[in-house]
N, C-alpha and C positions, 0 to 999 in steps of 0.2 A: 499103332500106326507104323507102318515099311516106310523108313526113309528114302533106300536106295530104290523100291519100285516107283512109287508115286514123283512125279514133276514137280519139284518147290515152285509155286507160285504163291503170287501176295493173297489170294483167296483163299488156299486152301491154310496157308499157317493163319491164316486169321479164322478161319474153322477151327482149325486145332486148338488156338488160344481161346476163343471162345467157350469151346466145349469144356476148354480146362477151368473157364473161371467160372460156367455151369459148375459143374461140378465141384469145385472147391466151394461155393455159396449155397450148394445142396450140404456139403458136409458139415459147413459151420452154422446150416440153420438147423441141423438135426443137433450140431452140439449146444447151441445155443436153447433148443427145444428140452433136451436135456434137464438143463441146472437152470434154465430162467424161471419156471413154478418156486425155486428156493429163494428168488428175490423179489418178485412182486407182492404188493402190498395187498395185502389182508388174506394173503394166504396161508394157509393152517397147514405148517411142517412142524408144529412138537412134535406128532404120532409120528412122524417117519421116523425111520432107526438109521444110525449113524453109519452100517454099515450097506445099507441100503444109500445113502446122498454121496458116501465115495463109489460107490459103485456108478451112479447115474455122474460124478463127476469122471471118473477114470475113463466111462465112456464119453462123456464127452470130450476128452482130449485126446483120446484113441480118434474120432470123427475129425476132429482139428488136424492133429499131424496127419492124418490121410488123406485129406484135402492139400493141405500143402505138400506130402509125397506127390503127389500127382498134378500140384500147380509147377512144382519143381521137374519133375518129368518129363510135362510137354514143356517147360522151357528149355531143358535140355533136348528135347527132339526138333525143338525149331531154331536152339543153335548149330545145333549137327546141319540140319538145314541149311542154314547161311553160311557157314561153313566151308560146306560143299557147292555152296554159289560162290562164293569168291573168290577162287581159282580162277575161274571163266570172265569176271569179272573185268578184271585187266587186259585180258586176250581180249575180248572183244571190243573193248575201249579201244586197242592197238589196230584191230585189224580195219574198227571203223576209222580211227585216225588216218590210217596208210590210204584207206582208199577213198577217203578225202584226199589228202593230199595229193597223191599219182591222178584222181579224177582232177583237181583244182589247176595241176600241175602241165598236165596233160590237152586241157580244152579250152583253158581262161588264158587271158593275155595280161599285161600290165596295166591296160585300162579297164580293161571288166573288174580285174582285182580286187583295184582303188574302187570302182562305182560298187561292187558288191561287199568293200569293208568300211562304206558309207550307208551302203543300204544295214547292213550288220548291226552294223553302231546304231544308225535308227530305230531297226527294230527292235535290238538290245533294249535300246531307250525305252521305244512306245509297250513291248513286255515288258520290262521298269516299272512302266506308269501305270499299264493297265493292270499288270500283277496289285501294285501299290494301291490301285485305288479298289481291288476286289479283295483284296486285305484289308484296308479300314471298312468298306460296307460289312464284312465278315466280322470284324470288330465289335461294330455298332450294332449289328446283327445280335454279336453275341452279347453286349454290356447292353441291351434291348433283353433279351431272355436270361441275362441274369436278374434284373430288373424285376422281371415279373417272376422270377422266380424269387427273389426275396419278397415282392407283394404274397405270392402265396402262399409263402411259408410264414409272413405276418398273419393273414388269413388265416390258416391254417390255427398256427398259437392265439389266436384270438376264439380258433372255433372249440380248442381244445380247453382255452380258458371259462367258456362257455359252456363246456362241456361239463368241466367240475363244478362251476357253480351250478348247473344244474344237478349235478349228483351230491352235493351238500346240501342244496335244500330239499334231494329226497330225503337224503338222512334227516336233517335235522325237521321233514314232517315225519320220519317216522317216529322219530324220537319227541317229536309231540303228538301223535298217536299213544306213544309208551307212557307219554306225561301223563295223559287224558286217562288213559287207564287205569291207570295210578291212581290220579285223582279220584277217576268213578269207585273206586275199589275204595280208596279211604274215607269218599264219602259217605260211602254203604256203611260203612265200620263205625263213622261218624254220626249217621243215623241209627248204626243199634245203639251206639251209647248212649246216645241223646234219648231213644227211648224208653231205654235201662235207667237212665236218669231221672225221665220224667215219671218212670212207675218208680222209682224208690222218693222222688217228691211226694210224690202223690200219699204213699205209704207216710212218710213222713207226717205231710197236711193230715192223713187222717189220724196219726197220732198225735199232733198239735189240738185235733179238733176234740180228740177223746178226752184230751189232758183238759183244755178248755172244759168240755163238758164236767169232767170231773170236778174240777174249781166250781164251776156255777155249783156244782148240787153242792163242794160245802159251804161255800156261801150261803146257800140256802139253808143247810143245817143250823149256820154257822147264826141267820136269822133267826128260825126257829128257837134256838137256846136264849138268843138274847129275847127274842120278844118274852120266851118263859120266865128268865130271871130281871130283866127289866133295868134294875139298875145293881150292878156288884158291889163289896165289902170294898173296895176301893171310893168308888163315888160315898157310900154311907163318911167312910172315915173325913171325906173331903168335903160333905154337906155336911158334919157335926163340927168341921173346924172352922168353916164360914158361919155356919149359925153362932158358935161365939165368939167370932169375930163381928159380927152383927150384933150382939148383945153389947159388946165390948163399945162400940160404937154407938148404940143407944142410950147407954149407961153414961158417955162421955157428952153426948148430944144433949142431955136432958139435967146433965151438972150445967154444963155453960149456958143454957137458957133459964136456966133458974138463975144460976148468975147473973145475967145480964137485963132478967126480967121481962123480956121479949115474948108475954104472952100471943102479941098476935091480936087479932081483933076477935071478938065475942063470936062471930060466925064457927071464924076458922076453930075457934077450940072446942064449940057445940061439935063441930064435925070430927074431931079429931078423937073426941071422948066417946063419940056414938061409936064411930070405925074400932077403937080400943077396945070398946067396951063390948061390941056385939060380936058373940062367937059363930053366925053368920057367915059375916064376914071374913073372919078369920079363914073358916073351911074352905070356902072358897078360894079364898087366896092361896090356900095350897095348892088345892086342885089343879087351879090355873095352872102353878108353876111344875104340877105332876105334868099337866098337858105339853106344859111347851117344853118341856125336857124330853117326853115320848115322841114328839113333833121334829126336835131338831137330831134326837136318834135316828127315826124313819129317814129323815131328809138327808141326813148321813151317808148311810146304807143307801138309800138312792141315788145318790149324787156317787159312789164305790162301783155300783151295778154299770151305771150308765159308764163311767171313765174304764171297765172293764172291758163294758161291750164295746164303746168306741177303741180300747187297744187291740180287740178280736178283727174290729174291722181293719185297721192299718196292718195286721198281721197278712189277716186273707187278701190286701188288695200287694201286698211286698210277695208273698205268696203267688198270688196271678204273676207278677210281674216276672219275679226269677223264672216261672214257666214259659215267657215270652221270652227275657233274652236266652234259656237253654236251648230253645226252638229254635231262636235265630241265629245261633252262633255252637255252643256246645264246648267254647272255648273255659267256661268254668263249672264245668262237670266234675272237676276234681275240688276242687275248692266248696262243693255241697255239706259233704261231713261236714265239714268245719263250722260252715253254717249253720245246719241243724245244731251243732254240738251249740253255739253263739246262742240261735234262739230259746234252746231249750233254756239255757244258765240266763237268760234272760227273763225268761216267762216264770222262772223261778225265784228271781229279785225283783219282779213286778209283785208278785202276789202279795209278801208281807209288807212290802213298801203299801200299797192298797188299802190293807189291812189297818196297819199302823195310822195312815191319813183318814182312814175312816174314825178311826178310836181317837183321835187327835183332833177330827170335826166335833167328834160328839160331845166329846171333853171339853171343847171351846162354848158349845151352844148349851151346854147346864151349867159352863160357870158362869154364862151371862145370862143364863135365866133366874137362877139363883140370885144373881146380881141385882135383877130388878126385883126378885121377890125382897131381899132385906130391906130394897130402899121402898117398898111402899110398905114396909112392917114398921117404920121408923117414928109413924105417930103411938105406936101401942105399945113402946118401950117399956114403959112405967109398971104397967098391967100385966105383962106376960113372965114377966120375970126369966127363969132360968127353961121353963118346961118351952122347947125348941123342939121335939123331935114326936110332939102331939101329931099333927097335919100330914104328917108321912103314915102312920100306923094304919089310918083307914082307908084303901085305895077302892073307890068303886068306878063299875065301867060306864064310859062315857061313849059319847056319839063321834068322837075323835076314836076313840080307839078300834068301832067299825069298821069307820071311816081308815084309818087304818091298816086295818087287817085286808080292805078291799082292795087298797095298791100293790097289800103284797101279794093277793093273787095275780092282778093286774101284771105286775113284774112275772110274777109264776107264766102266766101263759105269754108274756111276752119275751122271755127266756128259755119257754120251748120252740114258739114260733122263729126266734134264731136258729137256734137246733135245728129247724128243717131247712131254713136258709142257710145255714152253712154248709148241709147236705149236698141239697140242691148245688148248691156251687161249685161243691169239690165235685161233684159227679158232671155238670156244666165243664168244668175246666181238664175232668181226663175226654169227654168228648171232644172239648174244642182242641187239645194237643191232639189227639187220634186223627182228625180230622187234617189239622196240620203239618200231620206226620205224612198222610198219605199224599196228601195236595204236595208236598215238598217233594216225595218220590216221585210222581208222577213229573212235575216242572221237571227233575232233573235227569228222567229217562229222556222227556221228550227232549232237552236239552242237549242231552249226552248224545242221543239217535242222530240229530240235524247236524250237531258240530262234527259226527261222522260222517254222515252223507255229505257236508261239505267237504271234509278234510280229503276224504276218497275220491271226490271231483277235483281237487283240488292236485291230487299226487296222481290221478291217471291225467290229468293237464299236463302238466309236468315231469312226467315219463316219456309221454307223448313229445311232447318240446325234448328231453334227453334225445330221442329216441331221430327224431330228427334231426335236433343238433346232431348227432352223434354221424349218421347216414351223410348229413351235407360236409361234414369235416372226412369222413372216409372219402367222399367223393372227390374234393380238392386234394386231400393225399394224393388220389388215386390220380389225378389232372398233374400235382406238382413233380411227384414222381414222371409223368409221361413228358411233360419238360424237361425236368433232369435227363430224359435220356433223350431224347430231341437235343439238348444241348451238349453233351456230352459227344453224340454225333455232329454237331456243328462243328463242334473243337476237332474231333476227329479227322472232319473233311478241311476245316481251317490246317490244321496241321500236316496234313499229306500234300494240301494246295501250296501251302510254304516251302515245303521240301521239294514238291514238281519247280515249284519258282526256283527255289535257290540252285537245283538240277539246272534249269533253263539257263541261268544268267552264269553260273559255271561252264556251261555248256560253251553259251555265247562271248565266254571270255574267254574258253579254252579257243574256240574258233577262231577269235581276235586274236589271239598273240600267234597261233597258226598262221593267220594270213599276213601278220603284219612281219614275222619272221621270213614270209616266204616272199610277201614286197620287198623287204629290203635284201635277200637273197636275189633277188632278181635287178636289184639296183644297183647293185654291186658286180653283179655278170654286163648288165647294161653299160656302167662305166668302163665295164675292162674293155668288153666290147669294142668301145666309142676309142681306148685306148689304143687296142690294137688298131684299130682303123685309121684314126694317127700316124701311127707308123708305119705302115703299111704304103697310105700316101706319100708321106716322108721319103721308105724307098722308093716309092713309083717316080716320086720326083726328081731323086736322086738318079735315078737311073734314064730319064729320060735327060737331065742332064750332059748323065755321059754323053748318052747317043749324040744329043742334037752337039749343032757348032760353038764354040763359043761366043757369038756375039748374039746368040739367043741368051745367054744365058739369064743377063738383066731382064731382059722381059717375063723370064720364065721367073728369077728371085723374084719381080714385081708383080707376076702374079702368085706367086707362093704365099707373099706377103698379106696381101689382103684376105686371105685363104687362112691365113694364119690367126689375122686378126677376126675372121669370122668364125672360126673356130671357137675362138678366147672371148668371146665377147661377156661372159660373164667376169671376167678379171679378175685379179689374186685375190679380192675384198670376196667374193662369192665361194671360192675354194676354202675361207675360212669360217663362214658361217652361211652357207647353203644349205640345201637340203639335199640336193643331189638328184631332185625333180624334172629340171630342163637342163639341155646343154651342155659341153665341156667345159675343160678346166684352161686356163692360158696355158702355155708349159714357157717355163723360166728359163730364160736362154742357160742363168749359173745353174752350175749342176749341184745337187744336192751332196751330202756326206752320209758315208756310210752310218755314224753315229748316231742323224738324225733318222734314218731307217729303222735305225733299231730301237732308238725311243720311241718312236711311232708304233713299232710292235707292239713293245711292252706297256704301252698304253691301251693301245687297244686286248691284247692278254687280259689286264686286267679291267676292263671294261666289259668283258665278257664272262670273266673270275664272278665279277660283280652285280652280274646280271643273272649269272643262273646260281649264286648266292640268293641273290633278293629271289629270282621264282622256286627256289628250295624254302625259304623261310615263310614264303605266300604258300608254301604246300604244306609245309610243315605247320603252319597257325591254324591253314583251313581244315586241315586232319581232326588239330586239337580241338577248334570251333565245333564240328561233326560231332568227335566223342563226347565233348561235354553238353550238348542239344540234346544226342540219342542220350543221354544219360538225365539230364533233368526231365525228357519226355517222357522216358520211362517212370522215373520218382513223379512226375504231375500224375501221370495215370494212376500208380500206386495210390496216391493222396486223394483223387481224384474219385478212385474207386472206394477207397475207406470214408471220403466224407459221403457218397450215397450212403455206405452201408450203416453209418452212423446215424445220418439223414432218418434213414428208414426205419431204422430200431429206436430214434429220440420219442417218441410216445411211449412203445415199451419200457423204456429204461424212464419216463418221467409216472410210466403209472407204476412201477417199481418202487417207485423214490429215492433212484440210485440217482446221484451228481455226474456219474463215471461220465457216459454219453455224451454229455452237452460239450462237456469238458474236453470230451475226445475229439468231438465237432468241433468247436472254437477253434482247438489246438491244428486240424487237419485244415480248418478256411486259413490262418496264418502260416502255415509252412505253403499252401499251394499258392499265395496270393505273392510271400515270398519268392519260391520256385519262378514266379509267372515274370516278377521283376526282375529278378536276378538271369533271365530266359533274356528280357528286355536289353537288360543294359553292357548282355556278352555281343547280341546281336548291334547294339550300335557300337559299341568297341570294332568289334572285327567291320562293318561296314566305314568307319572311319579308318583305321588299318587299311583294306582297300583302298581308300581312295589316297592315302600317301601313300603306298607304296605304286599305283597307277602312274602316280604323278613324278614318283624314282623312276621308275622305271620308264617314263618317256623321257626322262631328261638321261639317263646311262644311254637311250638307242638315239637318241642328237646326238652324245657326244661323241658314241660308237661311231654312228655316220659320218662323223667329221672329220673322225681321226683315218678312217676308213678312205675316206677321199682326200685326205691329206697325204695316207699311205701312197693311194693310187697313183696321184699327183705325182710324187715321186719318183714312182714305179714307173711313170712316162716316161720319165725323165734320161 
């Protein structure tokens, strides 16, 4: 930009400053555009290379200082500017002043003066008022749009607060989407175990069922032998120590009845000699007790079979059961081993335990069969003597031991027909798991499918609201930003309309003390005036004196006299505290001393010392009051401008998760809120300044007047 072609006006340096702070706010968003990808949040800089992020940082502070090269430049081109205006400044100040005053001087009288530095003062006043009252509306105007400018920056962080909670419950549905997956994944995994499970039970059960079947057939062998040998070298050795211990007891039985002579009545011993004596009876009585010893063997072994298959059954239903909770849960799939290893070391302390209560049964029911065989052998004591082991030798088959043989088929086919029931049910229980296996995939696709189709309605809901949210928070950005600079021009034209006011009322006080210096310049010529005119009469009188005769003379002193006294009618009391308004002064017949001339000078000297003192120190405060305005006006704008630009970056620097911003913001509303007070409280300083030094300087121009007409007074004289 040519300084010396182009006209400095206020529109164009505000082009040029504009264009400079374009441009410096192009520079620093290119530097900012730069290096801000290195601090916002969730962006992925490991891959970049270090010498790549100085590079993007070097440029952007090569972008920074050339922004402020060039803010710096045009403000040096728009001081060069003022510069070159303020030379002219002064001159035309002067030349409007002169031709004021030569026009004022020129065409006004002493009464226009006064009516025109009454109408001055009023209008000073009513520009006062009307200034004053179009500065507080301006005020309220603007503490109105700061107002809603803090509404909308609550708004605003309300929509932004809105805004993150809506992008944490994207995240965190997506992150239960990722859950769900998961899940579905280790349910699948859950499911083959659980299947892998249920066929190594299954394998299991059918090695329990073999192991079982195995037991049953030697049981059966185990039958088989015993029905062949009947009764072992054990039982013989235990029926030859009873039988004489039965002897042993007959023998003691049939001393103490012969002792005691207790034949009994003639019946009883016909019967007892027949029973003894008939070998009949005898054989029978063995048989018998062959029978009931075959009898409670069978019963044995039955009552072994039966307590077996009933533990087969609590096996196969513990069995079902483990395959129910593995199905429904899968939580002790590891814990299986353990348990086969459990059942097996069990099924295998079952058996001889079985075994042994079987041999323990059978061994109970021939020692009490035997029992009763000695006690009805007890009347044929006498007779049978030692031969005991006759009645055993000859065994023949009886109708019991068909009978017999037909339970153990009986058992036979009712220990295969388990066999197909146990089949049956292991092959039952892998279809009912199969079947449950698939019934449980199927619930948990169809399960898995809906809780996506909701969760998918649920997060495009929800995006949708982000997406919104997000759009209605740009749009009040976009509204609170268009305020900020509406208010920022408020402040603007507020502040140029303060400086036009404070022009004005400078203006209207430079006018004031203009016309009040040139009233009292003119009341001052008006007195000499009136002085000379005095004396003038004086001579006229004097001279007409001469002429006339003397005995005019009295008439002429008695009329001088009252001439005199109409001249003076304001009296010595008004010479001393007049105004100099209406009227002459009396003149004192004693004549004054030169002495008092001279203190009346020097009074007045310094009274005018004292006066253009006090309008040097009014120009000197107002200069100062000027610099430090222009000087805090400038720092508000600076402040002014950095809390927009912080304003405007506080989203970026909060999606960043930087502190710096806010911080910076805070920091820039306290130094300008400051700046605004401290603006405050110079301007009523210097406004109360004003009005005492107003109120000096009316009382130095009384006393100037007084001493002034005290002067004159004398100067009649």
């Amino acid at each position: 930009m040519d300084t010396a072609a182009a006209p400095a006006t206020v529109a164009s340096v505000q082009r040029e400053l504009q264009e400079a702070i374009t441009a410096f706010e192009q520079h620093v968003r290119e530097a900012v555009a730069k290096v801000d990808r290195y601090f916002k949040k969730g962006s992925r800089t490991d891959d970049v290379s270090v010498e790549t992020k100085l590079g993007d940082f070097k440029e952007g502070a090569f972008l920074f200082n050339a922004g402020c090269k060039t803010m710096l430049l045009a403000v040096k081109q728009v001081a060069e500017r003022l510069a070159v205006c303020e030379p002219t400044a002064p001159k035309t100040e002067k030349l409007l002043v002169e031709a004021q005053r030569l026009s004022d001087a020129k065409d006004k009288l002493v009464a226009e003066l006064q009516q025109r530095q009454g109408a001055a003062q009023e209008g000073a006043a009513r520009a006062q008022i009307e200034l004053q009252r179009q500065l507080d509306d301006a005020r309220a105007e603007v503490a109105a749009q700061s107002n809603a400018c803090a509404l909308l920056k609550a708004e605003r962080v309300a929509c932004w607060e809105e805004l993150q909670g809506a992008q944490s419950q994207l995240t965190l549905v997506g992150n239960r989407l990722k859950a769900l997956e998961q899940n579905r994944a280790r349910e699948f995994a859950l499911l083959e175990r659980m299947s892998c499970d249920h066929e190594r039970d299954i394998a299991v059960w059918q090695r329990r069922c073999s192991q079982a079947l195995q037991e049953v057939e030697f049981l059966r062998a185990e039958k088989e032998g015993l029905q062949a040998r009947l009764v072992d070298e054990k039982l013989r050795f235990q029926l030859r120590e009873l039988q004489q211990e039965c002897n042993r007891l007959r023998t003691e039985n049939a001393t103490l009845r012969q002792t005691t002579r207790l034949a009994g009545t003639p019946r009883e011993q016909e019967r007892n000699a027949s029973t003894a004596v008939n070998p009949v009876v005898v054989s029978l009585e063995a048989e018998k007790r062959q029978l009931a010893d075959q009898l409670s063997v069978a019963f044995a072994e039955r009552l072994a079979l039966e307590q077996e298959l009933l533990l087969l059954r609590h096996r196969l239903a513990a069995a079902e059961g483990d395959g129910q909770r593995a199905g429904g849960g899968g939580e002790r799939s590891s814990a299986s081993p353990a348990s086969e290893d459990a059942a097996t070391d069990e099924d295998a302390r079952v058996t001889p335990e079985l075994t042994s209560g079987a041999c323990s049964v059978g061994k109970a029911t021939t020692e009490s069969g035997l029992g009763s065989a000695c006690d009805s052998g007890v009347a044929a004591e006498s007779h049978l003597g030692v031969e005991k082991e006759e009645p055993q030798t000859g065994f023949t088959p009886t109708p019991e031991a068909a009978e017999e043989e037909l339970h153990g088929r009986r058992d036979e086919a009712y220990v295969r027909q388990l066999e197909l029931w146990m089949r049956e049910v292991a092959a039952a229980a892998l279809r009912t798991v199969d079947e449950e296996r698939s019934a449980a995939e199927q619930r948990l696709q169809q399960e898995l499918s809906l809780r996506e189709d909701l969760y998918q309605s649920q997060l495009t809901k929800v995006r949708e609201a982000g997406e919104r949210r997000a759009c209605e928070a740009t749009e009040a950005l976009l509204h609170c930003q268009e305020l900020q600079r509406e208010l920022e021009l408020l402040r603007t034209a507020a502040t140029k309309e303060k400086a036009t006011r404070q022009e004005l009322v400078s203006d209207a006080e430079r006018r004031l003390a203009v016309a009040q210096r040139e009233i009292f310049g003119l009341k001052i010529d008006n007195e000499q005036l009136r002085v000379k005119e005095r004396a003038l009469r004086r001579e006229l009188e004097g001279a007409h004196a001469v002429r006339s005769p003397p005995p005019t003379t009295a008439p002429l002193a008695q009329r001088q006299e009252p001439k005199c006294s109409h001249g003076g009618s304001s009296g010595p009391g008004s010479s001393s505290g007049a105004s100099g308004s209406g009227g002459g002064y009396a003149l004192v017949p004693t004549p004054r001393s030169s002495s008092a001339t001279g203190r009346l000078d020097e009074v007045i000297r310094q009274l005018q010392e004292r006066l253009t003192a006090l309008n040097a120190e009014v120009a000197r405060v107002t200069e100062t009051y000027e610099v430090e305005h222009d000087a805090c006006t400038r720092r508000l704008q600076q402040l002014r401008a950095a809390l927009l630009y912080w304003s405007r970056d506080d989203a970026a620097a909060s999606d960043g998760g930087g502190e710096g911003a806010a911080e910076m913001r805070q920091r820039s509303e306290v130094e300008v809120a400051a700046v605004v007070e401290a603006q405050r409280v110079a301007q009523g300083n210097v406004l109360a300044y004003y009005a005492q030094a107003g109120k000096k300087r009316g009382e130095l121009l009384k006393a100037l007047e007084r001493a002034t007409n005290m002067r004159l007074a004398l100067k009649g004289q």
